[in-house]
C-alpha positions in Angstrom: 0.0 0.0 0.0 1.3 3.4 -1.0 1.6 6.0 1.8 -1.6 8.1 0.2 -4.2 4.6 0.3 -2.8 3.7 4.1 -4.4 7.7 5.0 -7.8 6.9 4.6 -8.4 3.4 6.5 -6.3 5.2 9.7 -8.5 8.2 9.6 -11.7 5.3 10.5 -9.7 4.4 14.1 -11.3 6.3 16.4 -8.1 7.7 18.4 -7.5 9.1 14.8 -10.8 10.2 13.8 -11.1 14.2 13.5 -7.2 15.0 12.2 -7.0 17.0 9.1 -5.3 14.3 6.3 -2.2 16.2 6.6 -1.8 14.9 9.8 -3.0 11.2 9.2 0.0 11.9 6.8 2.1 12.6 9.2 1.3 10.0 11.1 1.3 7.3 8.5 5.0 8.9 8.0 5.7 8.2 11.6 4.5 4.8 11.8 7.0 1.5 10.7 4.9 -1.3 8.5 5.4 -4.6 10.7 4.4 -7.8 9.6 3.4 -10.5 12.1 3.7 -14.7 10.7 0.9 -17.0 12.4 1.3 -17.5 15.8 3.2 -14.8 17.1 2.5 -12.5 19.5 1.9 -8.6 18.0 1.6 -7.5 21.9 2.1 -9.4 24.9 -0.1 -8.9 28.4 2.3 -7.7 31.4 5.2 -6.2 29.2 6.2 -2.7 28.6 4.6 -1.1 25.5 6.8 1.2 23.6 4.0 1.1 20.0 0.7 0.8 19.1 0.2 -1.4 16.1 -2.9 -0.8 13.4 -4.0 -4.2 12.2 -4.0 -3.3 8.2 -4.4 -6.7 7.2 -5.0 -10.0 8.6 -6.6 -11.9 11.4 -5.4 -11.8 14.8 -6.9 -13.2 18.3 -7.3 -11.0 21.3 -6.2 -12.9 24.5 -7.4 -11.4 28.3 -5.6 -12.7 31.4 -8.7 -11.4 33.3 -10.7 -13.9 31.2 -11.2 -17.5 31.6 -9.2 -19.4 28.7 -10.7 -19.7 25.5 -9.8 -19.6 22.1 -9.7 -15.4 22.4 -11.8 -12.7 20.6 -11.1 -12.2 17.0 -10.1 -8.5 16.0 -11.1 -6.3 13.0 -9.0 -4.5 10.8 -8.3 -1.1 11.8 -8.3 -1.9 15.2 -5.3 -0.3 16.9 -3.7 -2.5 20.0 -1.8 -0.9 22.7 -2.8 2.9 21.6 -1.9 4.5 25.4 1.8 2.6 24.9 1.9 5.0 21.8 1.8 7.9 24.1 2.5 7.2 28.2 4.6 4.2 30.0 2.3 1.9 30.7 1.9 -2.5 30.0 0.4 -3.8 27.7 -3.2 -5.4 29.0 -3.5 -8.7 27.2 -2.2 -10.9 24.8 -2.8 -10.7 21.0 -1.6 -13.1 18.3 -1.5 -13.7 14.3 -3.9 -15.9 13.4 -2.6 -15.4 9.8 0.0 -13.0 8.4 -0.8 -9.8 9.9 0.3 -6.7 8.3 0.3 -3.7 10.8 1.5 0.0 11.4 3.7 0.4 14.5 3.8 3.9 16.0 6.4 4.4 18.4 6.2 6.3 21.8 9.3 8.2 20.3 8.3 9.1 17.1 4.8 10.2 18.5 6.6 12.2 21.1 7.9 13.7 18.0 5.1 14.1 16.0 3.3 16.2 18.7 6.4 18.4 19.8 6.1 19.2 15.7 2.2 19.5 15.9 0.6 20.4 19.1 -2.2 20.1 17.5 -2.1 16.8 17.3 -1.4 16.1 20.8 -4.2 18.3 22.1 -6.8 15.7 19.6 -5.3 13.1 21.9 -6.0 14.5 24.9 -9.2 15.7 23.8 -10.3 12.5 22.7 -9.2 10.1 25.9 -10.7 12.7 27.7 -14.0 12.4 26.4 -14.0 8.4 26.8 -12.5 8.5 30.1 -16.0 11.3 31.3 -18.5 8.5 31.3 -15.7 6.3 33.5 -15.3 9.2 35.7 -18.8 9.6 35.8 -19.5 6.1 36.7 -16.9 6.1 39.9 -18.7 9.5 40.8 -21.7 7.4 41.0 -20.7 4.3 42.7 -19.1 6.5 45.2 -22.2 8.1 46.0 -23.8 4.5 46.3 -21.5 3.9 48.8 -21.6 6.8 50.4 -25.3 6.7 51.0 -24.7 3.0 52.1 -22.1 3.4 55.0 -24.5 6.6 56.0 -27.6 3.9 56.3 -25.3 1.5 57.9 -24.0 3.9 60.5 -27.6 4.8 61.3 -28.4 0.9 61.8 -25.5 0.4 64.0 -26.4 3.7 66.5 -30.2 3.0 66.4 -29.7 -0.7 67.4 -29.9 -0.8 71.4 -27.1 -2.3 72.9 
């Protein structure tokens, strides 16, 4: 795929979604093309992530520690695996391996870094973007934390009206 037909797919991954095309450029500039043979592992659960890699082609299976064993979730094309590694330390969550040759676009925590010290721009549509998917989280936790709130509350009433 030339550099001009790999813009268009990696504007459809949400992260992405929004940039002007001279930026998916940019980041399609950025990114390395890795290709992954059956069976091996694209991202590994409990190492460090240093990429994010955009499945362009192929099947691959999504494995989850947290999950009881099975034979794993199939992934989609376009779907982007380890996107915070791209930008922050962090480890990767689960497992995910070539089920077929896998052709993918690696984008290094470096040469992001360097994309967004070039384009702040770009960086701020990251920000903006987690942001708005971590509000309903935040929200959640706000909620729950009422729950319990009002539940410790009841339970301190039960405990000081029950005669000793």
């Amino acid at each position: 795929m030339s550099l001009n037909e790999l813009v268009a797919p990696l504007g459809r991954v949400p992260l992405f979604a929004d940039l002007e095309p001279h930026q998916l450029m940019a980041l399609v500039r950025a990114a390395h093309r890795v290709v992954f043979q059956p069976g091996d592992p694209i991202i590994e659960a409990e190492t460090a992530g240093q990429a994010a890699f955009l499945i362009m082609q192929g099947d691959a299976i999504l494995h989850d520690p947290d999950l009881p064993a099975t034979d794993g979730a199939a992934l989609e094309t376009f779907t982007l695996l380890g996107e915070m590694a791209m930008l922050i330390e962090t480890d990767y969550a689960a497992t995910v391996r070539a089920r077929t040759v896998v052709r993918t676009l690696k984008f290094t925590r470096a040469a992001m870094h360097e994309l967004m010290e070039h384009d702040v721009a770009i960086a701020e549509h990251f920000v903006s973007a987690i942001a708005a998917r971590l509000a309903p989280v935040a929200e959640e936790l706000r909620r729950i934390d009422q729950l319990l709130a009002m539940q410790s509350a009841h339970l301190s009433a039960s405990i000081e009206a029950t005669p000793c």
